[in-house]
N, C-alpha and C positions, 0 to 999 in steps of 0.2 A: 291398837297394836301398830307400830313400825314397820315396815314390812323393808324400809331401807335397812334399819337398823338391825333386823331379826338377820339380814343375811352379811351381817360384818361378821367377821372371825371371830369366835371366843365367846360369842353372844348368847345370852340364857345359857352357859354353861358356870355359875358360880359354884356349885360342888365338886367341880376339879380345882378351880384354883384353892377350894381349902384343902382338898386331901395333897397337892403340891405347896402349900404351905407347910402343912402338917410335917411334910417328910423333910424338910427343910430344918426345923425345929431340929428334931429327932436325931437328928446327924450333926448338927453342933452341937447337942448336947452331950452324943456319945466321941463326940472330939473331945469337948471340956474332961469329961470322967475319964479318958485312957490316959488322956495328958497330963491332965493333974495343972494342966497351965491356962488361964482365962487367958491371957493376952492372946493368944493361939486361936483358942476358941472364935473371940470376937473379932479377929484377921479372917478369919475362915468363912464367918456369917456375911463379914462384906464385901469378902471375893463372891460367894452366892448371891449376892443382892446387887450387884453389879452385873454379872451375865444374867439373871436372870430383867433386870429393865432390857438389856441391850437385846436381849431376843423378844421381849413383847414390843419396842419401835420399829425393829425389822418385822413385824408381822402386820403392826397399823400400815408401811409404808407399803408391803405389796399390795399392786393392783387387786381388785375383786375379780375371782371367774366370770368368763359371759359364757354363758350357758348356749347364747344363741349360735355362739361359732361349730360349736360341734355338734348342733341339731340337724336332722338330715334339711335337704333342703325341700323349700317346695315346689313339684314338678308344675304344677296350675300356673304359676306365676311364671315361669320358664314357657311353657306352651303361649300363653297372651304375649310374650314378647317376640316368640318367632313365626309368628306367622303372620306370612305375607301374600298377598292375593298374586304375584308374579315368581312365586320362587317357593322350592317343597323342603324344608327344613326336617331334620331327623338330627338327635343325638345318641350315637351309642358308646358304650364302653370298651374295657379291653377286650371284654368275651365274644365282641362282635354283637352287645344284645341290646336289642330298639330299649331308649331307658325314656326316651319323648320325642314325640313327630308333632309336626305342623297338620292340620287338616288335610292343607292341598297332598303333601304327602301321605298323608292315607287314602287320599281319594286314587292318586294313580301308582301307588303302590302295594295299597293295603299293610294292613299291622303283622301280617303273619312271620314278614320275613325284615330283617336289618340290612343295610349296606355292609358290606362288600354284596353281598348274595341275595341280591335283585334280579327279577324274572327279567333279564336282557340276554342279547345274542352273546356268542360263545367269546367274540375277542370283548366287547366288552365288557361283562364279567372278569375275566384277564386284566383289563384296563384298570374295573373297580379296586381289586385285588391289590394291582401294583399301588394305586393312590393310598388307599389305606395305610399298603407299610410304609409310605413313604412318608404318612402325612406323622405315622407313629414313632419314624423316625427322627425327621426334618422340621416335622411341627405345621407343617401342611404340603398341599398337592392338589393339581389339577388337570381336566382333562376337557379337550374341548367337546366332545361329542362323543355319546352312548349311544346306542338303540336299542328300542324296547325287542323284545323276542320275535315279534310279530314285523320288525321292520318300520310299523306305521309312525311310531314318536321317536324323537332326539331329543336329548338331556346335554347341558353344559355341567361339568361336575365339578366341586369344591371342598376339599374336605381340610379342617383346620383342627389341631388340637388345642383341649380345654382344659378351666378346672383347676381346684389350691395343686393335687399333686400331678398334672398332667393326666389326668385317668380316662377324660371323655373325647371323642370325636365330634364335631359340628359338621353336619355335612348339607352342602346347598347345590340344590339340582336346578337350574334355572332350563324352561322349556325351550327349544329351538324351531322353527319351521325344516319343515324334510324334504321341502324341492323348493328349488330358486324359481322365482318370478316366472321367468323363461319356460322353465320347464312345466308349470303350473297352464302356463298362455296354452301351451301344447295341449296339455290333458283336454282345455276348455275348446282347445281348434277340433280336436279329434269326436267333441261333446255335441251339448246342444248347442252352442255359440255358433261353431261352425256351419250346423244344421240349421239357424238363423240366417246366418250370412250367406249361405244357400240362396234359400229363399227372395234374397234381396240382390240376389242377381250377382254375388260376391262370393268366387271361390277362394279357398283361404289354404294356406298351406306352411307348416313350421321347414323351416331348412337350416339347415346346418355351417358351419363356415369354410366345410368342403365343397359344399355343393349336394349334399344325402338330404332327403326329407327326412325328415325326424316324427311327424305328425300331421295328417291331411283331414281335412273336412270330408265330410261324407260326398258332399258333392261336387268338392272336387276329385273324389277317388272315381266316383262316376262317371265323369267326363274323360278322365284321364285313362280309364281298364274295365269301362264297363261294369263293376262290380262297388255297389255302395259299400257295402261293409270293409274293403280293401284295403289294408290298412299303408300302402306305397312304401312305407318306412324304410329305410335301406338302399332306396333308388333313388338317382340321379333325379333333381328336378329338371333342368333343360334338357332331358331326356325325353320329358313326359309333353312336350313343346315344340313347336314350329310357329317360325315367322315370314313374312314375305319381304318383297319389295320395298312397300311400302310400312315397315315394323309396325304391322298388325300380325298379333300373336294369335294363334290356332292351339287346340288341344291338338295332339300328336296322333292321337287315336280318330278324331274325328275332320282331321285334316280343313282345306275351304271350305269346308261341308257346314260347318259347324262357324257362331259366332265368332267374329276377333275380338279380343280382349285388349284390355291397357295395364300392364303392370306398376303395381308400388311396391317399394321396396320398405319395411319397416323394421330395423333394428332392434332387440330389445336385450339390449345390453343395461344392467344400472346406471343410470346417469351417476352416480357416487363414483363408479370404475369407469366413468367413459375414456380417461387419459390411459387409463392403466392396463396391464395384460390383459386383464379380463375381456376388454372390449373388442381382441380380438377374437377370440373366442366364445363371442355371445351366435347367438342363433336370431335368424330373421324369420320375420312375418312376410310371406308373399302375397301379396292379394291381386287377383283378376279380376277384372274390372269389366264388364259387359257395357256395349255403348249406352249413354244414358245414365248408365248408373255409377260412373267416375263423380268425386268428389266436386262436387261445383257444376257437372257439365263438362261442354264441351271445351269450355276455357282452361281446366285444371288438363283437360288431355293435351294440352299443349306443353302444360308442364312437366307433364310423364312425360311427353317426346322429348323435351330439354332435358333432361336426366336420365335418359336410355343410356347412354353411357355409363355415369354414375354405376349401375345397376348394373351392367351388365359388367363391371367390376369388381363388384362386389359378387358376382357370380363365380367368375373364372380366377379371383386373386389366388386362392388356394391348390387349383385344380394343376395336377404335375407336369401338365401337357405348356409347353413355353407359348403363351399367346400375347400378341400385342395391337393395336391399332393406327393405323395413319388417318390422316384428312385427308382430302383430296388434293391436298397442296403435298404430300407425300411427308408430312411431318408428325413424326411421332406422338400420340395422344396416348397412351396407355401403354404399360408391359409387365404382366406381372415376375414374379419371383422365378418362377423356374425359368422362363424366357432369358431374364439377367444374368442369369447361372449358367444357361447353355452359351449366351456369347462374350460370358467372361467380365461381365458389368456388375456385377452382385455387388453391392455397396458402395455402388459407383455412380449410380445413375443412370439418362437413357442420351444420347448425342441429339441432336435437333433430328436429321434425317438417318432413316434406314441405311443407308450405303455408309455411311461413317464407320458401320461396324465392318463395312467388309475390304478385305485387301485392294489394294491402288487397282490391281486389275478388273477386279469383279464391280468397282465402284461402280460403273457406267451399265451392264447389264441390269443391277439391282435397282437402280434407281429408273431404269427405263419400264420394269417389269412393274413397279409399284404405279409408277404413273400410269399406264395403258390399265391394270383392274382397278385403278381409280375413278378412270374418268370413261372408258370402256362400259360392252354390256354384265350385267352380273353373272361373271364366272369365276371358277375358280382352278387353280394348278398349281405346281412347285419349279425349281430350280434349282441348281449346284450353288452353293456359296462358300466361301472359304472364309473367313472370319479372324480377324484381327489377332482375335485369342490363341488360335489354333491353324496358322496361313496352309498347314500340310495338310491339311485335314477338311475338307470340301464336304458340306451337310445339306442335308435337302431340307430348303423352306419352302413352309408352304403358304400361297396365297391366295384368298377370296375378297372379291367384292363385294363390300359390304353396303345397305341403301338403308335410308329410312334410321339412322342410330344418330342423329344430330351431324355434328362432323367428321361422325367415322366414316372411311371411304374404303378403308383396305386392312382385311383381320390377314397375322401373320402369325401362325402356327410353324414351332417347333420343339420337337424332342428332346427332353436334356439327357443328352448322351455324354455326359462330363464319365460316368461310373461305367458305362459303356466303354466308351475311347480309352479310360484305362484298362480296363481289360484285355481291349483288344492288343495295344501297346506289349503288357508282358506277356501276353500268348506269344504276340509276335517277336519278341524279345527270346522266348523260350527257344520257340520252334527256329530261331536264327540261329540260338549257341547248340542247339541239338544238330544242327545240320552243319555248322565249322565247327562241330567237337567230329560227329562221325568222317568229314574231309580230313580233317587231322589224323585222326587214327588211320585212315587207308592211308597217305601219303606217311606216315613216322612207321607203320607196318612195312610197305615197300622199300622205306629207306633201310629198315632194318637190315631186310634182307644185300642189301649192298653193302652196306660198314661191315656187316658179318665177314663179307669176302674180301673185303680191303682190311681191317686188320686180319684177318688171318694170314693172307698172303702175306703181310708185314709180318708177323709172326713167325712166319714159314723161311723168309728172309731174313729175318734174324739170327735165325738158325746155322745159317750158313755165313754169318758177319763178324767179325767179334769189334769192340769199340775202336782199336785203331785203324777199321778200313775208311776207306774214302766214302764208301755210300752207307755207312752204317747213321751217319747221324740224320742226313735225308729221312732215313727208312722210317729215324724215331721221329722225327717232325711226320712225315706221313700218320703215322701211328698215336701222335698226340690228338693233330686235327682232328682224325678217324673221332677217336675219345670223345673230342669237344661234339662233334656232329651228334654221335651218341647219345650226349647230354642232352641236347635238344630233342630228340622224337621222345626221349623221356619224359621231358615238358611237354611236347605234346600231345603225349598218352594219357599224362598227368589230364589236361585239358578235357579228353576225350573221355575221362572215367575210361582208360584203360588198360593203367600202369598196372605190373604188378606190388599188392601191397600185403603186409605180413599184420592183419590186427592185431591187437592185444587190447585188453580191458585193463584201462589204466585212467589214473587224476588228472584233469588236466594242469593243475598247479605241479605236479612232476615236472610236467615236460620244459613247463617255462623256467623251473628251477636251472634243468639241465644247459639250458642256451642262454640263462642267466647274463654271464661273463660275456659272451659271445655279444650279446645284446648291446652291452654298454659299453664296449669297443667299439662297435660298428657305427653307435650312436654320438658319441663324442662328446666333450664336457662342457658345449655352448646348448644341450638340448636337454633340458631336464625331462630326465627318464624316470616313472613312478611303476609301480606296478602293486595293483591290489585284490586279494581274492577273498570272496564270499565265503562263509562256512557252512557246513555239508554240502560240500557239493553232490552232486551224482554222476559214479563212474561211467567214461564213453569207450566207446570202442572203437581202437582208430589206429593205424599202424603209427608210434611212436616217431618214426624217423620223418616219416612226410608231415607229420603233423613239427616237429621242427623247421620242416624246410615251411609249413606255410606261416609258420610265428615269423622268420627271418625274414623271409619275403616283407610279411606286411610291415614289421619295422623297417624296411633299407626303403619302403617306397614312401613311409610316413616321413621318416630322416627328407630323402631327398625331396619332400614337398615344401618341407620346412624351411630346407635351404634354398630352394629355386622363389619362396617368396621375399627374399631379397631380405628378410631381419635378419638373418645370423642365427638370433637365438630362438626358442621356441621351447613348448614341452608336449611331451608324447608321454601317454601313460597309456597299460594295458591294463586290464582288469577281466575276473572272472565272477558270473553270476550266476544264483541259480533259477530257473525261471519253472514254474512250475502250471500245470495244465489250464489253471485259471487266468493267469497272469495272460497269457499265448490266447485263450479265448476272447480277453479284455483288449486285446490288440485289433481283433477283427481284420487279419490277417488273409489272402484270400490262395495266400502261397503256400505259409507256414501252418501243419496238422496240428491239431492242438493235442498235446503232451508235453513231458516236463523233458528239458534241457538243460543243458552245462551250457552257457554261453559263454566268448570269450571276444572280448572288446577291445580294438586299437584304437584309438582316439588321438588327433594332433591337432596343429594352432599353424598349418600350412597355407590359408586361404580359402580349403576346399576345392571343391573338385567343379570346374565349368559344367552350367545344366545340358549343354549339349554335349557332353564330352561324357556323362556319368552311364547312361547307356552302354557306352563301348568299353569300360574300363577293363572286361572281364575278355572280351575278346583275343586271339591270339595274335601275335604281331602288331598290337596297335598299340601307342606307346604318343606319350607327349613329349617326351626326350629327346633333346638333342639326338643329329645322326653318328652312329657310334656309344651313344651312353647306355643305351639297353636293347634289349633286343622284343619286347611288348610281351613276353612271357611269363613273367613275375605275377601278374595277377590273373593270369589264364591259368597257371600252375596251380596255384591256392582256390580257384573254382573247382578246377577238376579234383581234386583230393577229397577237398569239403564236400564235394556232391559225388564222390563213391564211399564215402567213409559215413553216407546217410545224413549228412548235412544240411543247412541251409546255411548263406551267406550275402550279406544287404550291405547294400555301401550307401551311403545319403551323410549332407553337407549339417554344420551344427552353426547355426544361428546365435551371432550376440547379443546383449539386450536392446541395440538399437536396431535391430533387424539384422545388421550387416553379416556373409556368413563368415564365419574365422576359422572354421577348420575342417576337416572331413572324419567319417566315422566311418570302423569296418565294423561290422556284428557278425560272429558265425554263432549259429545256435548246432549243436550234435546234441542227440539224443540221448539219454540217459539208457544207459547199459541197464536192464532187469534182473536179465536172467544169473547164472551160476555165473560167479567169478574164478577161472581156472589160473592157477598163478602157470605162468608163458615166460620162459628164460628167454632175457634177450642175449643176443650172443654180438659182441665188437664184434667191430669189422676186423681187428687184423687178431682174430681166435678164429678165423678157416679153420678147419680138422684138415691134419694132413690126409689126403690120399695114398694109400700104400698097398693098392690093389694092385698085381702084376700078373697076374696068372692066367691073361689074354682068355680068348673068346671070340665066338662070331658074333657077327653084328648085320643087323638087316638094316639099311640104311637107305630113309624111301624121303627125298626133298626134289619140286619139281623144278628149284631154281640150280641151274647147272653149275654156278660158280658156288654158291653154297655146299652146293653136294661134292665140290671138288675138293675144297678146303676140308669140309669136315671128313672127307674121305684121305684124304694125309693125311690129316692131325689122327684120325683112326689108328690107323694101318702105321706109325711112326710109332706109338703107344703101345704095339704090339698086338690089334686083334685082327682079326681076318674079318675082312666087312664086304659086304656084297650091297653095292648100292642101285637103288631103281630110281627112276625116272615119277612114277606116280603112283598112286595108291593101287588101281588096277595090279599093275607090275609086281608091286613089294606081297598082293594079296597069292599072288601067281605061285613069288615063289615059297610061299609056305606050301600053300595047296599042291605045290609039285614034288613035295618030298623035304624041302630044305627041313633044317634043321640049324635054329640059333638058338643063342642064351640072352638076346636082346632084341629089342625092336626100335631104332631112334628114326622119328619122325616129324616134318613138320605138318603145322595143323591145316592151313588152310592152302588146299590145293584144287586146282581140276579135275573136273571127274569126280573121281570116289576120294573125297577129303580123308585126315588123319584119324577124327573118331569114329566114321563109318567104318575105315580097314580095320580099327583097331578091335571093331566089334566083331567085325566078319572073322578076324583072325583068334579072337577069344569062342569062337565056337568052335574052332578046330585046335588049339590049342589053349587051353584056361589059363594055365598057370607064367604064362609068356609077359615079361614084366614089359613096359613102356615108357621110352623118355621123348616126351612130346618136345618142339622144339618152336616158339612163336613168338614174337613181339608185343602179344595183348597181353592183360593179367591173368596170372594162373590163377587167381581168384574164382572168375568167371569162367573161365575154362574149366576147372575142374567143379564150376556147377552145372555145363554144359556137357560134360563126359559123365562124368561120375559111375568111375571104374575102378576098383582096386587093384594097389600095384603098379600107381601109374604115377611117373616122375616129370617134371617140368623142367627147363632147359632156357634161359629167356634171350632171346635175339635184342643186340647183338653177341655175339661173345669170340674170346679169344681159342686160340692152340689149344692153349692149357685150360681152360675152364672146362673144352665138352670132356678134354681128354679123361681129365679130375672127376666130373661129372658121371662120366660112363661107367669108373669104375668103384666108384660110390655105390652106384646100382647094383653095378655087380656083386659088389662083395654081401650088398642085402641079400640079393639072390642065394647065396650062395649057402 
């Protein structure tokens, strides 16, 4: 039998092709008889004997089935190909279901369970999870490290897809080691190794590249706290240490008492990483050395003492505390990092000698003080030094004489107080603007009180003038002045946080709308003005009108910085941000509370602002300006606003790409408004509501400044009300409690004696419903958090004839 042959097509089937002959026949013959026509017929037989050849050579010409392609596969011969003595092989399918493992892989996973869902800890599991889909998406995926459940093993994972239709996963677990080298040396210090080197007169100790033991020998825990099983971990090792004179080391517990030692320092960083990060973060082997039993003898102890240096570098390189060393020639032999950072050397290097670092004056002290505990008995003490980095700022170093460390002669301890001195800088920064804000406020409060009575009495004089007398135009130059003077305790109230201001919850992109026009007027067409805002912002709450005046300000001081740096041209853009709770924690800010802000940004291409000079900017009166060009208020103005309206505000210089600085930045951050938004009509200045109160009244009128009390006592009594004025509170309390009888009480707040809210209290017990119009130069803001009385009206010093008059009878007509 053929067995090629039996499986060609058509083969051992010869009783089809006769009953397909057959029917072949049968149908030209029933052609022939319908037709009645042969020629027909025999056309008809050899169009059938034509398709029928041409479909049996398309049948010889296709390939034969191979039956082996669609046979499942065999799993035996897949298992002998994947398994490898170094790595645990598993394939599964889409179901996630084990379809063939490698041994190794049964042996430390067992066949129970398939990848993803391996007996490991929870993120890994996670990990497996993620690879899988990734590898069912991407066609593979990996992960450098798994852990078993239990912690003890690590897997490197690989998973690839397989297969005619993509159907399988391959997945390759190769084993890792679970503690580095280093950390392994420890286990074995803390073991029987260390309990060896005991024995051999060799206390053994891991430490860290702080300076922490990480792992002690048993017998060195002994020497060092008494207790074998101890395990030191956590503790300083020259803690655990003392040395003399002559650098023989003593256990710390057992003081001279006890043998001196020789220390070796051994590193056990991988030699693969010695260049690289790692190697500063490896951990050292300390070993003490009992005499005798040092490597070589007494020869090698020579060489410990040539490397006590080294060593004791390798000690203190890390430790926060700024240390350094001289020789007895006073020249710099070691310093580590915090050392360089406290005297402003940090990636700079160390000068030959100590006094290099310190100011022309101190040079001669320093250098005198090194030399005497060099060459001196072994003591130690500090000095004042003032230092190159920081001449204003005088720091106590400290110095000991050091013996027995090779050529060290002199350790130089100090403190890096770099994050200190900041600190202390804006405390003291703070508590200076806190102390010329509150002088401010008392001196623009008393002044108050004086323009009060100068324009009035202009007021009062006007009265009696009309434009074509001779002193009528004096009167109004007096009374412009007055104005101008005015303006200024405004500014510095403003300064003080102690203007009055009217909030409102509002965008701050309105506002800069509103000053738009005003802006780039002011700014001119050589300075390209941009202005860009953020979206969503978060509404602040801030009185609209001051928050114009501090946009203006900072653009007319950005303008003039641009121009005084001698280009002409320049650009100033403002922009608005929104900064939110995280962004403000990411700052590490030690001023600004973290939560979210509307910030709003000047920024110009003026030069920037002098490092000495940026301290003072905020301050009042102080001004880089030509004499006559301003008067140092413009940026005291925009402090004191921004920090009553619960702001902050940061001025710092902006850096080109070649370092150089090219412009200065203002930042204010205000806080985002949460609560209810109440919509607040703002009302123009020139929509006053007429006064059209007439219908008089008494008036109790209690100010202790006599020329105030004069004025507001005409501008009264002219207005039509009968006013009884007192000297002080005492007085104004008198005459209620004596019988009076008014329909007002106008008073100012802060006087001698019994001030305006004490009477006003004393007099709401004998009279409740007695309204008040306080009369002061601080904000009725604050004032009316400090009272908080109803019924009570505000009055703001300075003011004119007509404003108390208008005033009074405002109240009145409430009253009424």
């Amino acid at each position: 039998m053929n067995l090629a042959g039996a499986n060609e097509p058509g083969a051992g089937k010869p009783t089809a092709w006769l009953w397909l002959a057959g029917a072949l026949a049968i149908s030209v013959a029933a052609t022939w008889l319908a037709s009645g026509m042969p020629l027909l017929a025999v056309a008809y037989a050899g169009g059938l004997a034509t398709l029928l050849a041409l479909g049996f050579a398309l049948n010889k010409v296709r390939p034969p089935a191979r039956a082996d392609i669609l046979a499942p596969p065999d799993w035996s011969v897949t298992v002998a190909a994947i398994e490898r003595p170094d790595m645990a092989v598993a394939i599964t399918d889409r179901a996630n279901r084990l379809v063939c493992a490698s041994g190794l892989f049964a042996d430390q996973f067992g066949t129970s369970k398939a990848p993803p869902n391996l007996q490991v800890d929870g993120p890994s599991l996670e990990t497996l999870t993620r690879i899988a889909r990734e590898a069912w998406r991407d066609g593979g995926a990996m992960a450098e490290r798994i852990r078993s459940g239990d912690g003890q093993r690590a897997w490197r994972v690989e998973a690839e897809r397989a297969g005619r239709g993509d159907d399988y996963l391959v997945w390759r677990l190769q084993s890792l080691a679970m503690e580095d080298a280093a950390e392994g040396y420890a286990r074995q210090i803390a073991g029987d190794l260390g309990a060896v080197l005991s024995r051999a007169g060799i206390e053994a100790a891991i430490v860290g590249p702080d300076g922490i033991i990480r792992a002690a020998a048993p017998g060195f825990a002994e020497r060092a706290s008494g207790d074998r099983k101890a395990t030191l971990a956590g503790q300083e090792f020259a803690a655990q240490l003392r040395s003399d004179e002559y650098d023989r080391i003593y256990f710390a517990r057992e003081g001279k008492r006890g043998a001196p030692h020789g220390l070796v320092h051994v590193p056990l960083n991988d030699p693969a990483e010695e260049k690289g990060a790692a190697a500063d973060e490896a951990l050292s082997l300390m070993l003490l050395l009992e005499p005798g039993t040092a490597l070589g003898g007494q020869d090698d102890a020579a060489a410990v003492k040539g490397n006590a240096t080294l060593q004791l570098e390798a000690l203190v390189g890390a430790l926060p505390l700024g240390l350094a060393m001289t020789d007895r020639d006073g020249r710099f032999l070691f310093a580590n990092k915090a050392f360089l950072r406290a005297v402003g050397r940090e990636g700079q290097g160390l000068p030959q000698y100590p006094s290099d670092l310190a100011v022309k004056d101190d040079k001669g002290a320093l250098a005198d003080a090194v030399r005497r505990y060099a060459k001196g008995p072994v003591t130690s003490g500090d000095m004042a030094v003032r230092f190159r980095a920081s001449p204003e700022e005088p720091v106590s170093l400290g110095l000991a004489g050091v013996r027995g460390l090779g050529d060290a002669a002199v350790l130089l301890s100090l403190a890096d107080s770099t994050e200190e001195t900041r600190l202390k800088r804006q405390v003291a920064q703070a508590t200076k603007m806190q102390a010329v804000g509150q002088l401010a406020g008392g001196v623009a409060h008393d002044f108050n009180n004086v323009l009060t009575a100068i324009i009035g009495y202009c007021d009062l004089m006007l009265l009696r003038h009309t434009p074509g007398d001779s002193d009528y135009d004096d009167i109004q130059q007096i009374l412009a002045n007055s104005n101008r003077a005015a303006s200024l305790t405004r500014q510095l109230l403003a300064f003080s946080r102690q203007q009055t201001l009217r909030p409102e919850v509002l965008q701050l992109p309105d506002v800069v709308s509103e000053v738009h026009q005003l802006l780039k007027r002011l700014v001119g067409e050589k300075i390209e003005f941009t202005v860009r805002h953020d979206r969503d912002l978060g509404a602040v709450r801030a009185d609209p009108r001051q928050l114009e005046q501090v946009i203006v300000n900072l653009v007319v001081n950005a303008r003039d910085a641009i121009q005084a740096s001698g280009k002409g041209k320049g650009k100033l853009s403002m922009a608005t941000r929104r900064v939110a709770a995280r962004d403000v924690r990411s700052m590490g800010s030690d001023i600004l509370p973290a939560g979210d802000y509307t910030a709003l940004i000047v920024q110009d291409t003026g030069g920037g602002i002098p490092d000495d000079v940026l301290p003072k900017i905020f301050e009042p009166f102080f001004t880089t300006k030509e004499q006559g060009k301003g008067t140092g208020l413009g940026l005291s103005t925009v402090y004191g606003i921004v920090k009553q309206s619960g702001g902050f505000i940061f001025a710092d210089n902006i850096a080109g790409t070649d370092g150089r600085t090219t412009g200065a930045r203002f930042t204010i951050y205000l806080p985002v408004h949460h609560g209810e938004v109440v919509a607040e009509a703002r009302k123009q200045d020139n929509q006053t509501p007429s006064r059209s109160w007439s219908g008089g009244g008494r008036v109790l009128l209690v100010e202790d400044e006599d020329m105030v009390r004069a004025v507001a006592e005409r501008a009264l009594a002219r207005a039509g009300y009968t006013v009884t004025a007192c000297a002080d509170g005492e007085e104004g309390l008198a005459a209620i409690a004596n019988g009076g009888t008014f329909d007002l009480v106008v008073s100012d707040v802060v006087m001698p004696g019994m001030d305006g809210p004490a009477m006003a209290r004393a007099i709401r017990s004998v009279a409740p419903e007695m309204p008040f119009l306080f009369m002061s130069g601080y904000a009725e803001e604050q004032l009316r958090k400090d009272i908080d009385m109803e019924n009570m009206h505000f009055l703001a010093k300075p003011f004119s004839v007509q404003q108390i008059s208008e005033k009074v009878g405002e109240v009145m007509a409430q009253a009424r």
